[in-house]
DSSP file (Angstrom, degrees, kcal/mol; ACC not computed):
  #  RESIDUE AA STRUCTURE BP1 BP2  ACC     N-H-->O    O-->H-N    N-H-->O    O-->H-N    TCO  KAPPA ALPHA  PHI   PSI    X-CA   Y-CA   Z-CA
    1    1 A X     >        0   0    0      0, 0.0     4,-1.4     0, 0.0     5,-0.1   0.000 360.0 360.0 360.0 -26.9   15.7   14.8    5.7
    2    2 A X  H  >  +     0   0    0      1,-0.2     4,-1.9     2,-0.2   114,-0.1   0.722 360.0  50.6 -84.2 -12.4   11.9   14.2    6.5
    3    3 A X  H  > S+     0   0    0      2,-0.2     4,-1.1     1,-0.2    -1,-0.2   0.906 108.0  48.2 -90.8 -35.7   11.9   12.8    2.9
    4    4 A X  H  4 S+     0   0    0      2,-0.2    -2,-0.2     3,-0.1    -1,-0.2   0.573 112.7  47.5 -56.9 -25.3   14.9   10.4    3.4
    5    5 A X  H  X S+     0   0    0     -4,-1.4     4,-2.1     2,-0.1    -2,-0.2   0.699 110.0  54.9 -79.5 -31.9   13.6    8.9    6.7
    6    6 A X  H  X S+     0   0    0     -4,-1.9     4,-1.7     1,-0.2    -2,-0.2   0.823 112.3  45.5 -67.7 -23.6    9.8    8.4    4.8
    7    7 A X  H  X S+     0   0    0     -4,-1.1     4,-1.8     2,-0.2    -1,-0.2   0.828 117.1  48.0 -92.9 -15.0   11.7    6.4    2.0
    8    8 A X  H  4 S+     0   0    0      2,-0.2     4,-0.5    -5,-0.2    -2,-0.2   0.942 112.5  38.8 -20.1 -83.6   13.3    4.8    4.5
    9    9 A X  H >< S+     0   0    0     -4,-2.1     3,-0.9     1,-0.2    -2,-0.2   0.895 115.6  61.4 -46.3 -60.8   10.7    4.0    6.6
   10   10 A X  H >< S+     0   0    0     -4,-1.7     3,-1.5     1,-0.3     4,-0.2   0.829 105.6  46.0 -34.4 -72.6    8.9    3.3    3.1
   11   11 A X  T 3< S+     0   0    0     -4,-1.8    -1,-0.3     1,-0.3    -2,-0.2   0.485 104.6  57.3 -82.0   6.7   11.4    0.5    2.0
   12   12 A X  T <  S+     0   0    0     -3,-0.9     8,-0.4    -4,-0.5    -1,-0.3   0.126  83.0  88.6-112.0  26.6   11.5   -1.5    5.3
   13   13 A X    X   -     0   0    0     -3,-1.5     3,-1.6     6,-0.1    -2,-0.1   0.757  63.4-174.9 -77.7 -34.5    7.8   -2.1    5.2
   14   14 A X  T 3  S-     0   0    0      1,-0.4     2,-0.3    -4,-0.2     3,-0.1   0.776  74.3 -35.9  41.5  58.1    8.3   -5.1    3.2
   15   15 A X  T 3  S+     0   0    0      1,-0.2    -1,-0.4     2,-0.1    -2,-0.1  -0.337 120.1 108.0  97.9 -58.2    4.2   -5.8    2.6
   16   16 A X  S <  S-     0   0    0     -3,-1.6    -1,-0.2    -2,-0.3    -4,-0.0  -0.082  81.0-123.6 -84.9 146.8    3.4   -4.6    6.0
   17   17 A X  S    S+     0   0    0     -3,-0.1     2,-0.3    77,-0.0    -1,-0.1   0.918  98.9   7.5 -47.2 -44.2    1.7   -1.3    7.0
   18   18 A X  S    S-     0   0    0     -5,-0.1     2,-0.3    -4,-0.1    -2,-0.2  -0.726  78.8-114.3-129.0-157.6    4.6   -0.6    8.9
   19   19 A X        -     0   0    0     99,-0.4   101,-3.1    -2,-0.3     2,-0.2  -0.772  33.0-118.2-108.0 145.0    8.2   -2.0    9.7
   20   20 A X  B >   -a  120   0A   0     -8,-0.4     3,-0.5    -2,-0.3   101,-0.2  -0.509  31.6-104.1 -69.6 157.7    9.3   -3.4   13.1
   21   21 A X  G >  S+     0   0    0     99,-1.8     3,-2.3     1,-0.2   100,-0.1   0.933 115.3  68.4 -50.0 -56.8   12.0   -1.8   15.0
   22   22 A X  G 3  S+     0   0    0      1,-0.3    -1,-0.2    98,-0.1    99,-0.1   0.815  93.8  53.2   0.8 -64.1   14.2   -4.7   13.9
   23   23 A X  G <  S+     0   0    0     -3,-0.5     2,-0.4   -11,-0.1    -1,-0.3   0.119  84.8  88.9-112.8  26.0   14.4   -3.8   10.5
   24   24 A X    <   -     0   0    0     -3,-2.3     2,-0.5    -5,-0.0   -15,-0.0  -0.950  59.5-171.3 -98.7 154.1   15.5   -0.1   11.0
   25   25 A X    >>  -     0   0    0     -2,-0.4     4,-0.7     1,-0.0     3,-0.7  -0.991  17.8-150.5-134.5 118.4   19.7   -0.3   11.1
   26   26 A X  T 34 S+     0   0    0     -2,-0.5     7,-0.2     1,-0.2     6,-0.1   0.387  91.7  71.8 -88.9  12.6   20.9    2.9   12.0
   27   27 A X  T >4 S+     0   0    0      2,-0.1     3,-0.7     3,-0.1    -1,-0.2   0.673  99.6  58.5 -81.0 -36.7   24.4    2.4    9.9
   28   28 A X  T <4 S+     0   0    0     -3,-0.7    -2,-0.2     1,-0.2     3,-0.2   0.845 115.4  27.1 -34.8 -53.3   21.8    2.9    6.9
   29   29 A X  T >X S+     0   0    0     -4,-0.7     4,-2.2     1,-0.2     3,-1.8  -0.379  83.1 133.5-117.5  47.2   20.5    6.2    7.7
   30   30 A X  T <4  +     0   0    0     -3,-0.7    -1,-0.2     1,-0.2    -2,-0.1   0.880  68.1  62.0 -79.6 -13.4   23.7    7.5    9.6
   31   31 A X  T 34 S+     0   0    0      1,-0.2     3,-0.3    -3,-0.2    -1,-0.2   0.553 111.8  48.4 -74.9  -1.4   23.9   10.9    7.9
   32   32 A X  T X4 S+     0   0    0     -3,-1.8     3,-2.1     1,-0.1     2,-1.3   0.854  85.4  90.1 -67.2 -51.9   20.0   11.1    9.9
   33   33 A X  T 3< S+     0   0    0     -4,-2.2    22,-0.2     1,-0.3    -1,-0.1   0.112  74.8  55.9 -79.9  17.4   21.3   10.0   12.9
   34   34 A X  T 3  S+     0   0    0     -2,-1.3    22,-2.5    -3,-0.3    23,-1.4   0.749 117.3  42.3-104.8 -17.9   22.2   13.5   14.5
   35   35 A X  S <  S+     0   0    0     -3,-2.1    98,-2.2    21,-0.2     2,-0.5   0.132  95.4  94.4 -74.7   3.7   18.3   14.5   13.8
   36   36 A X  E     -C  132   0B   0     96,-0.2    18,-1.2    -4,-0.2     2,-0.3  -0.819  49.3-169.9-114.7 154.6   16.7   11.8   14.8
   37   37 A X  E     -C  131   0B   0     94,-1.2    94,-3.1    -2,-0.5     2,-0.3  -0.825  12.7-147.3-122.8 165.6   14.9   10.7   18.1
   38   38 A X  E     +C  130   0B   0     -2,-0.3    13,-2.1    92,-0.2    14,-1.0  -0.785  25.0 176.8-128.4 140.5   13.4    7.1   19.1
   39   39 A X        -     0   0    0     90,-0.9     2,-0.3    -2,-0.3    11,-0.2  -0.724  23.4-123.9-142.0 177.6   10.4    6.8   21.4
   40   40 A X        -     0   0    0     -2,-0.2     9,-2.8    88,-0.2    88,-0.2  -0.857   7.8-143.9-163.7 152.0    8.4    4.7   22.8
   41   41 A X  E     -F   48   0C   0     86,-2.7     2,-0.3    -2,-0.3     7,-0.2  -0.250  19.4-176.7-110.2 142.4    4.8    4.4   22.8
   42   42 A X  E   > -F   47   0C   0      5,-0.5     5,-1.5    -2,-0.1     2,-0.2  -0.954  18.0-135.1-154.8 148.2    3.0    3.1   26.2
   43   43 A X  T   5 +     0   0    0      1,-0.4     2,-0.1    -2,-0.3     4,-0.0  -0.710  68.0  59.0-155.7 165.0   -0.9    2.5   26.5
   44   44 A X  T   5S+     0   0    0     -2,-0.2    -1,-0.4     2,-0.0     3,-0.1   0.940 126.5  12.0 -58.1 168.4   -3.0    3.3   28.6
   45   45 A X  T   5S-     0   0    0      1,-0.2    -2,-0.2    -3,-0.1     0, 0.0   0.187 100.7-118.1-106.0 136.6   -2.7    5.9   28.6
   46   46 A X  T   5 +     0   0    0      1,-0.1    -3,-0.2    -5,-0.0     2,-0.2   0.378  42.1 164.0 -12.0 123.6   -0.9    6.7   26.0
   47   47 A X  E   < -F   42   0C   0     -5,-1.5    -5,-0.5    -3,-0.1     2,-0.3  -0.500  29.4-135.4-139.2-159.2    2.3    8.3   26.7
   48   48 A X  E     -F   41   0C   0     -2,-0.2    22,-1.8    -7,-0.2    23,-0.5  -0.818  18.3-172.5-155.2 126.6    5.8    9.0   24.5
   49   49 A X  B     -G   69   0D   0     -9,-2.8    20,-0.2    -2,-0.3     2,-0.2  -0.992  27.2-128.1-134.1 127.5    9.4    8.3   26.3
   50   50 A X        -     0   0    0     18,-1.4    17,-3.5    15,-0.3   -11,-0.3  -0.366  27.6-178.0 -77.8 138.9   12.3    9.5   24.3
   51   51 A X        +     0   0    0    -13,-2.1   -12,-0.2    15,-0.2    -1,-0.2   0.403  67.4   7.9-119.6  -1.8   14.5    6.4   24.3
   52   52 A X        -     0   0    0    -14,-1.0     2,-0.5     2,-0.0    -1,-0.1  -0.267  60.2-153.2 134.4 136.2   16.8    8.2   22.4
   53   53 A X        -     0   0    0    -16,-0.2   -16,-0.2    -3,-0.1     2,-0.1  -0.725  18.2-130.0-136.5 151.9   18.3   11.7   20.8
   54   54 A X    >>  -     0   0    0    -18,-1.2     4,-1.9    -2,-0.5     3,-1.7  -0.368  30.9-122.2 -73.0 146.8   20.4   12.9   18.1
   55   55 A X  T 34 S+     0   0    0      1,-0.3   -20,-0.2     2,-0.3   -21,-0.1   0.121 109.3  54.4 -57.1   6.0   22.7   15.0   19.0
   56   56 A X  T 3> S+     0   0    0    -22,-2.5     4,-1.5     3,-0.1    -1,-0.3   0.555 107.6  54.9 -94.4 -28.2   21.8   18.0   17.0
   57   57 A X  H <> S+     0   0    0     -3,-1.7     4,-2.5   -23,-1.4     5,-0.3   0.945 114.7  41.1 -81.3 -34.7   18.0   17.7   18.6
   58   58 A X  H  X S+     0   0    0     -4,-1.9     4,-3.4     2,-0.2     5,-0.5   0.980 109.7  52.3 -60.6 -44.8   19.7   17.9   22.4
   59   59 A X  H >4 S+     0   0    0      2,-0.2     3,-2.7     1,-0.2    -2,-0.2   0.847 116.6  51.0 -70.8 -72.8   22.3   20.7   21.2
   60   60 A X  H 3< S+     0   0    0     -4,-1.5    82,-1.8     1,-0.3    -1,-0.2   0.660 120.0  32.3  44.7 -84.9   18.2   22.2   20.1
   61   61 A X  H 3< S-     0   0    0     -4,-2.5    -1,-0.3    -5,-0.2    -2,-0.2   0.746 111.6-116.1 -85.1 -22.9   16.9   21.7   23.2
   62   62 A X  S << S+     0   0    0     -4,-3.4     2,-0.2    -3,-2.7    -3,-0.2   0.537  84.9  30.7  80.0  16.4   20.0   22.3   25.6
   63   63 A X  S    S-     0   0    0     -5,-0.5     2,-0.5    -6,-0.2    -2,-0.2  -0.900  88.1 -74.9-155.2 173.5   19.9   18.5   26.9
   64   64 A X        -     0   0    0     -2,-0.2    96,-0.1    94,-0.1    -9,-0.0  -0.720  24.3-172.0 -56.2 103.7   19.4   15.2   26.6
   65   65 A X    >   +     0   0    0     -2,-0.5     3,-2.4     2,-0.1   -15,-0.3   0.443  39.4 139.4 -90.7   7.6   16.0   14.1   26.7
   66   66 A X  T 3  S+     0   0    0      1,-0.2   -15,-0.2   -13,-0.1    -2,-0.1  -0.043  72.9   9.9 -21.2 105.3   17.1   10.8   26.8
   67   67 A X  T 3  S+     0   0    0    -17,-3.5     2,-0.5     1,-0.2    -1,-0.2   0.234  99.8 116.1 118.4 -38.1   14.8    9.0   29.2
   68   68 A X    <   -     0   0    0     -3,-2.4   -18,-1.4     1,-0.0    -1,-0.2  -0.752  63.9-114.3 -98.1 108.2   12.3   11.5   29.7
   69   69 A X  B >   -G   49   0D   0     -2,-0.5     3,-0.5   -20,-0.2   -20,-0.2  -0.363  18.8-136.1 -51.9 139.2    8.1   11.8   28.8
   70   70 A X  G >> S+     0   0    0    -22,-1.8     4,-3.0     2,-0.2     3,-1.4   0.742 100.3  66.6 -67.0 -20.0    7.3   14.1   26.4
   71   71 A X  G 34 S+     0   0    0    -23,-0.5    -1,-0.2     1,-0.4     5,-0.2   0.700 103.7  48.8 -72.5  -8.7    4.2   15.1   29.0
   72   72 A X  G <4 S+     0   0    0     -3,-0.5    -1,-0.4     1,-0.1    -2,-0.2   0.616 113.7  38.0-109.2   8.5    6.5   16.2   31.2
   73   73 A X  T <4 S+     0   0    0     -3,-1.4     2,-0.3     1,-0.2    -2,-0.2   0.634 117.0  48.2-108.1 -27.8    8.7   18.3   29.2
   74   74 A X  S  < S-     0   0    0     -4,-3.0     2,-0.8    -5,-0.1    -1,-0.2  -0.893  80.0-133.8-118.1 135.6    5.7   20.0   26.8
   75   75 A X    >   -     0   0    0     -2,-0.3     3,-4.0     1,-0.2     6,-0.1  -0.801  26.0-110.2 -97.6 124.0    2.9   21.3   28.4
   76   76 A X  T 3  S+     0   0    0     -2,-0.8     2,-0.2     1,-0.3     5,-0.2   0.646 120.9  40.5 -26.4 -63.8   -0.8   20.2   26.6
   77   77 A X  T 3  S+     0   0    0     -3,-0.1    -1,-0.3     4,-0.1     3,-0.1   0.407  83.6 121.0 -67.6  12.3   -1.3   23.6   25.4
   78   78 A X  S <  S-     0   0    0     -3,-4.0     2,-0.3    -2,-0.2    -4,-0.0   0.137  77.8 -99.7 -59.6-169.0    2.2   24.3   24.5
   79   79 A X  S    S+     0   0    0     22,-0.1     2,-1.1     1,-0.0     3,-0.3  -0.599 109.9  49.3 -73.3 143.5    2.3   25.2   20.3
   80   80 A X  S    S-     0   0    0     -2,-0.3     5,-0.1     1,-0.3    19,-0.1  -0.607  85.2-146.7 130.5 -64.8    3.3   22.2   18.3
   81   81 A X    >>  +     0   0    0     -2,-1.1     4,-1.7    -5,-0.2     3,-1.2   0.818  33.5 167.8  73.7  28.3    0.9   20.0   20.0
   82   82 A X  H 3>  +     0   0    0     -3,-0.3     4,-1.0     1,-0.3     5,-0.1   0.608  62.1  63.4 -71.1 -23.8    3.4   17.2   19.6
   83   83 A X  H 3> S+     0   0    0      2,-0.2     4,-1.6     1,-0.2    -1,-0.3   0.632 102.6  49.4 -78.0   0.1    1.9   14.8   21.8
   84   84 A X  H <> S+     0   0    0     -3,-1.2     4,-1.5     2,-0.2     5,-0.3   0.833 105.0  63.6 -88.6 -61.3   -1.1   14.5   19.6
   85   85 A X  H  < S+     0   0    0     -4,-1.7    -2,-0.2     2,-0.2    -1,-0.1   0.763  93.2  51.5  74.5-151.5    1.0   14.2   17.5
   86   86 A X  H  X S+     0   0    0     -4,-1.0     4,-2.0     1,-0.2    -2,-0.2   0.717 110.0  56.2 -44.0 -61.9    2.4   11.1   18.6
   87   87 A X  H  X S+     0   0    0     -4,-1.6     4,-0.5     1,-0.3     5,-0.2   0.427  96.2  53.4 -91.2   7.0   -0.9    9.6   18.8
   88   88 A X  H  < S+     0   0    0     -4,-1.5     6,-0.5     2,-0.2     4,-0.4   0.561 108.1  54.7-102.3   7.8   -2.4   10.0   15.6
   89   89 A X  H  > S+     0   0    0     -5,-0.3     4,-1.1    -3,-0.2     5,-0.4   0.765 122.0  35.2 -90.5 -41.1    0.9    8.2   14.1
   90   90 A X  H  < S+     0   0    0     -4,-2.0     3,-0.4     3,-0.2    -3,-0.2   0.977 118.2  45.7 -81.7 -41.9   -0.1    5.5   16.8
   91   91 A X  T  < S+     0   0    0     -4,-0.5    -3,-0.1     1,-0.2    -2,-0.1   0.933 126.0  31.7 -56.2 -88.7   -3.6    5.5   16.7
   92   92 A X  T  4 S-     0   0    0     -4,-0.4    -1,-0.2    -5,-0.2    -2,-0.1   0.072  93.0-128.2 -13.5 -20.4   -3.7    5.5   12.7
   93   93 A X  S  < S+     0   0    0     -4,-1.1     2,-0.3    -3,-0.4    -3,-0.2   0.623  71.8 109.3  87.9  -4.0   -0.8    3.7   11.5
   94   94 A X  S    S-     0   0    0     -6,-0.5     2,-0.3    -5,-0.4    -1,-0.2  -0.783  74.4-103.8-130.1 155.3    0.4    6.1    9.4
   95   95 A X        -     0   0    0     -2,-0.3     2,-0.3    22,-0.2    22,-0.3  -0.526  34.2-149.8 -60.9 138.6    3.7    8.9    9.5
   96   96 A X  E     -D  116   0B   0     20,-2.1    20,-2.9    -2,-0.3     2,-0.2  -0.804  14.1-172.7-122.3 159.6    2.6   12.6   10.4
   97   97 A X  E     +D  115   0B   0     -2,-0.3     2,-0.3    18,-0.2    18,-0.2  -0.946  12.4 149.5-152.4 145.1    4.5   14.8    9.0
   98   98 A X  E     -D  114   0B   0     16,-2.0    16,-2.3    -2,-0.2     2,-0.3  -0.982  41.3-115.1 174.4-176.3    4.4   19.1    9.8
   99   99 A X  E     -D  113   0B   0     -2,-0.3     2,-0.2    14,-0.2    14,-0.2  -0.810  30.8-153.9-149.0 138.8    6.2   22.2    9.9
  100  100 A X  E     -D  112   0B   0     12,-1.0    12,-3.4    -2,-0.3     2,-0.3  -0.877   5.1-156.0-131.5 151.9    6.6   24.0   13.6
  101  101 A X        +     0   0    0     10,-0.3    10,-0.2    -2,-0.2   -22,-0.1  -0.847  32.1 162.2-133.3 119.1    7.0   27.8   14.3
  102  102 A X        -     0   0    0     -2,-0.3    41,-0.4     8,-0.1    42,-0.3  -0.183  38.6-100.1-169.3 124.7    8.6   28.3   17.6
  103  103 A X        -     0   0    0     40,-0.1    40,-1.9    39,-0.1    41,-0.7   0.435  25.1-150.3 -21.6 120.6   10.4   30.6   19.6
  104  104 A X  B     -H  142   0E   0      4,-1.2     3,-0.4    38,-0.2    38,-0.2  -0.052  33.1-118.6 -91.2 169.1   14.6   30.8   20.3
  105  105 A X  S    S+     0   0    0     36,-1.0    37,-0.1     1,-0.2    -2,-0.1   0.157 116.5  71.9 -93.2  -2.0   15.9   32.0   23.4
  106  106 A X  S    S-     0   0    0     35,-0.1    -1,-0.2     2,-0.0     3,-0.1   0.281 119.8-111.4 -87.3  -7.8   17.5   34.9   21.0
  107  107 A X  S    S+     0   0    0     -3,-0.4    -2,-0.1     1,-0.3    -4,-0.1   0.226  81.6 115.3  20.8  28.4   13.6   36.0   20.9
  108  108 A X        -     0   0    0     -6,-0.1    -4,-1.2    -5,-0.0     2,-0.4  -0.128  68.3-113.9 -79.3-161.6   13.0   35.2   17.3
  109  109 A X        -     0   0    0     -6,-0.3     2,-0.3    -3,-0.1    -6,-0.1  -0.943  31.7-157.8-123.3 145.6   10.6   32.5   15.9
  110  110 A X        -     0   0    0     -2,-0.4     2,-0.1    -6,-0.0    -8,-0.1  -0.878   3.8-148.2-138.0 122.6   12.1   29.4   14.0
  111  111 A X        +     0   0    0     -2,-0.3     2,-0.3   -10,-0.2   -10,-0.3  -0.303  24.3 155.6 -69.6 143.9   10.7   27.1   11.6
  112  112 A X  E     -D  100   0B   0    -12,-3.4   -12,-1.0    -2,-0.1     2,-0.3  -0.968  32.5-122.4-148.0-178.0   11.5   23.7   11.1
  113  113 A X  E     +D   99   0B   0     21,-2.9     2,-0.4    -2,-0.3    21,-0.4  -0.716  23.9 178.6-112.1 170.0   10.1   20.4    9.8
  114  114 A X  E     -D   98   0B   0    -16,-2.3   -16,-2.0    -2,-0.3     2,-0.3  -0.906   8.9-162.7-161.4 142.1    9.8   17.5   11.6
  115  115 A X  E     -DE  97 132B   0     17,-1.5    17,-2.2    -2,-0.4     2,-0.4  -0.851   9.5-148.0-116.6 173.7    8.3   13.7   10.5
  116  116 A X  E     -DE  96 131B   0    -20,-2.9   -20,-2.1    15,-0.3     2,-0.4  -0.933  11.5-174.5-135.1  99.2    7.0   10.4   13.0
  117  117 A X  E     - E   0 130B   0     13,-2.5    13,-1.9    -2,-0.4   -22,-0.2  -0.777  13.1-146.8 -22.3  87.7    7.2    6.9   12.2
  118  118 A X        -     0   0    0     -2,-0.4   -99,-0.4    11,-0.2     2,-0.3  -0.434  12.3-168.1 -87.8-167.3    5.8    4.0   14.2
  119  119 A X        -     0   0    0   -101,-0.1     9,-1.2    10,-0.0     8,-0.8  -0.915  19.5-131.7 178.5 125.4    7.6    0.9   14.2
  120  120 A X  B     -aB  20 126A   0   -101,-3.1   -99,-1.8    -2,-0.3     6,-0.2  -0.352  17.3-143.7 -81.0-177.6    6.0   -2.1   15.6
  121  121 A X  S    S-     0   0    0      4,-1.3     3,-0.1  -101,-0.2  -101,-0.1  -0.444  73.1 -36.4-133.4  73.4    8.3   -4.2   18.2
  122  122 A X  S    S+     0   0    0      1,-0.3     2,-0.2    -2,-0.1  -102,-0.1   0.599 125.8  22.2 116.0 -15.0    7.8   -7.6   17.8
  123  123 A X  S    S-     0   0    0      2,-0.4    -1,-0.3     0, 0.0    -2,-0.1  -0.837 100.9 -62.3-178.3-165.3    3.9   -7.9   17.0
  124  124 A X  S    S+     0   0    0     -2,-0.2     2,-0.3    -3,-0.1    -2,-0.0   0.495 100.5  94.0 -83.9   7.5    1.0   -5.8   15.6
  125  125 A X  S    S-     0   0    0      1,-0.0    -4,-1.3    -4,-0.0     2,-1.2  -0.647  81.7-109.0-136.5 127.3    1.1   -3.4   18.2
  126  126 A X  B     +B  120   0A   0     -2,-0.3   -85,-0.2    -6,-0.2    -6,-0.2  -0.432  43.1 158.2 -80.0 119.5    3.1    0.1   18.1
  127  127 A X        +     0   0    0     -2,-1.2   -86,-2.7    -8,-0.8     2,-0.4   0.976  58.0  27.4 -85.3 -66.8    6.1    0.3   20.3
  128  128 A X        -     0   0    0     -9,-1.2     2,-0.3   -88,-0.2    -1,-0.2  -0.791  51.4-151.3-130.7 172.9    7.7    2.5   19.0
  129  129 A X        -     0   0    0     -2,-0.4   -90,-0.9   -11,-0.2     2,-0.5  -0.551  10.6-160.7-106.5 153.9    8.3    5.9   16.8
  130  130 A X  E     -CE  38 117B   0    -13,-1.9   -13,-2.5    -2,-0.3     2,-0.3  -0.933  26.3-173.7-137.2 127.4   11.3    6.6   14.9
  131  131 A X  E     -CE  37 116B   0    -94,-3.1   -94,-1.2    -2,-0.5     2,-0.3  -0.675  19.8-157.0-122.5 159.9   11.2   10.6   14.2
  132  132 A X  E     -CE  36 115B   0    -17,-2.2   -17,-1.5    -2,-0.3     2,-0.4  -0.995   3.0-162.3-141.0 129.6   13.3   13.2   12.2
  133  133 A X        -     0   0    0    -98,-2.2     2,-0.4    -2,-0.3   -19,-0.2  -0.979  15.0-156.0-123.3 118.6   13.5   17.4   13.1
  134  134 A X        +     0   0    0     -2,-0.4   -21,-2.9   -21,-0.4    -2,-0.0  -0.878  18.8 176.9 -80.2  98.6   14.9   19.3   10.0
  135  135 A X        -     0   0    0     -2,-0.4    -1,-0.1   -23,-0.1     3,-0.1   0.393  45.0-122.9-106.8  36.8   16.4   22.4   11.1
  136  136 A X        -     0   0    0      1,-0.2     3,-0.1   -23,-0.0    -2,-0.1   0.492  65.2 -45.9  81.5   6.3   17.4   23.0    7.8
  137  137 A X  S    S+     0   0    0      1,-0.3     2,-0.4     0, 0.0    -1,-0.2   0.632 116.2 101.0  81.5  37.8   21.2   23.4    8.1
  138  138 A X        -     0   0    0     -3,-0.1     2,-0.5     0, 0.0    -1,-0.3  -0.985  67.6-131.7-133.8 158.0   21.0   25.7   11.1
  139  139 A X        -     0   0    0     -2,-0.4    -3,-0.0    -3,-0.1   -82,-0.0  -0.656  31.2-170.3-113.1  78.8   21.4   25.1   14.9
  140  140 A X        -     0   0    0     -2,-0.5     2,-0.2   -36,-0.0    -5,-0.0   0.256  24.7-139.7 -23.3 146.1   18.7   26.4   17.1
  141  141 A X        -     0   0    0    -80,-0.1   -36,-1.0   -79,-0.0     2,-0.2  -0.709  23.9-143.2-118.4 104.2   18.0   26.9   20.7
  142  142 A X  B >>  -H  104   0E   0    -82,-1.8     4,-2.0    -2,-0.2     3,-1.2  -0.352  14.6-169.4 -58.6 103.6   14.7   26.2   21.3
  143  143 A X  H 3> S+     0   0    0    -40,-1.9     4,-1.2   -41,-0.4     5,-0.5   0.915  90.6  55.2 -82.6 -32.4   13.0   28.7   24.1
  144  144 A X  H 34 S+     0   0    0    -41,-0.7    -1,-0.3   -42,-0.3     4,-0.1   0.572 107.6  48.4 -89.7  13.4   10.0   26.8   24.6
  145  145 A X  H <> S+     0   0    0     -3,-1.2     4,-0.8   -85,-0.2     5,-0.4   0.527 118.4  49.0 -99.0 -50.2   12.2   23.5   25.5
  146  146 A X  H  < S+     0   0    0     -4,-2.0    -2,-0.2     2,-0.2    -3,-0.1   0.561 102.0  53.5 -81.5  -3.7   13.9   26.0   27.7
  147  147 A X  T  X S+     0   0    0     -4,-1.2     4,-0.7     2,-0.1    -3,-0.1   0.690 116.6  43.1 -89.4 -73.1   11.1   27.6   29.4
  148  148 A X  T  4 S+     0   0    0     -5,-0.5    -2,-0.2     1,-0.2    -3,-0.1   0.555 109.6  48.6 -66.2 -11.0   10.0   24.2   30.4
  149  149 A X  T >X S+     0   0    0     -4,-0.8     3,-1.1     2,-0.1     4,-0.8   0.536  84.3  89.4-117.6 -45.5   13.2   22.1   31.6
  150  150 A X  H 3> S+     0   0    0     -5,-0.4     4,-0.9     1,-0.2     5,-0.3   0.844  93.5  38.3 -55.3 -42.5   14.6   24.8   33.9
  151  151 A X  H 3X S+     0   0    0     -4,-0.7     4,-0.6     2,-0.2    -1,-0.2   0.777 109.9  57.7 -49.8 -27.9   12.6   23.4   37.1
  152  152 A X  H X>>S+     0   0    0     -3,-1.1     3,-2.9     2,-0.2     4,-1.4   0.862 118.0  33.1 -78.8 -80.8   13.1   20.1   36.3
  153  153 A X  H 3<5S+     0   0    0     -4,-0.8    -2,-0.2     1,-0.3    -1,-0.1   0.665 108.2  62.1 -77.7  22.9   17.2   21.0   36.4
  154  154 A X  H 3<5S+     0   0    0     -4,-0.9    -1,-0.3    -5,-0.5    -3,-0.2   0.751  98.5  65.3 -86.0 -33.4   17.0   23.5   39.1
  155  155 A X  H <<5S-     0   0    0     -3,-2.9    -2,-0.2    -4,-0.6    -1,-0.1   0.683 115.5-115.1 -64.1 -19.4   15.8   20.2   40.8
  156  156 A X  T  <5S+     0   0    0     -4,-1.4     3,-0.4     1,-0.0    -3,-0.1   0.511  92.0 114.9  85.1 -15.5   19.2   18.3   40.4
  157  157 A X      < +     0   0    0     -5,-0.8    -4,-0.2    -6,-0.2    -5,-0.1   0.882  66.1  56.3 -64.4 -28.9   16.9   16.0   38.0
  158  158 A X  S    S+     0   0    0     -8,-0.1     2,-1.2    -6,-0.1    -1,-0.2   0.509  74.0  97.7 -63.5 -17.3   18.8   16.9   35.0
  159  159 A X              0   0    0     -3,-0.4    -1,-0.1     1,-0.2     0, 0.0  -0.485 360.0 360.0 -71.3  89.6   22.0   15.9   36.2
  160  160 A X              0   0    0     -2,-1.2    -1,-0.2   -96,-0.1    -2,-0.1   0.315 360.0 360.0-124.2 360.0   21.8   12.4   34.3
């Protein structure tokens, strides 16, 4: 899947280092679309707010992060390091691309892959990412997603 959103990505560049938001069509890549999230990118200082997620990465996580900064859901030292990231795809222009290890709420470890996009919106500047998590034809629950969201909906914030 990370290789079908980078030729993607790849052919709506048209000359450009990267594509605008515009010129992704999600009727294209719709056998993606239950793995993929939308973000957006916000300076200073730099932050990632999931603007939307596929419905395999919520079932994943055990909600909809729809809405929601990744700095408040992952803690800096977490494993993954995903907001980092985030910002070398924006800082650098370029797709990051990696393989994460991380614990289930069953108490194994599971790998998966996952790539990052940017997508400009309108101008030279990145707005936003368009992302893919490969969990390979299996359906996770992700503990460290779950670790970190139960205070937030013990708060009555999750109730969206």
């Amino acid at each position: 899947m990370v290789r079908q959103l980078h030729d993607y990505w790849q052919s709506k560049r048209r000359g450009r280092d990267i594509p605008d938001r515009t010129d992704i069509d999600p009727a294209e890549i719709k056998p993606l679309l239950p793995n993929i999230l939308i973000a957006d990118a916000s300076d200073p200082p730099f932050r990632v707010r999931y603007r939307l997620i596929g419905s395999r990465i919520a079932a994943a996580s055990g909600m909809d992060l729809t809405g929601r900064y990744l700095d408040e859901l992952i803690a800096a030292d977490e494993e993954g390091h995903w907001l980092e990231f985030y910002e070398e795809a924006w800082r650098r222009r370029i797709p990051v691309y990696g393989e994460v290890t991380v614990p289930t709420l069953h108490g194994d470890e599971f790998r998966y892959e996952f790539g990052i996009f940017p997508l400009s919106r309108g101008g030279d500047g990145i707005g936003q990412f368009i992302a893919i998590e490969d969990y390979g034809g299996r359906e996770p629950r992700l503990k460290q997603i779950e670790d970190r969201i139960a205070p937030w909906r013990e708060s009555g914030e999750g109730e969206r």
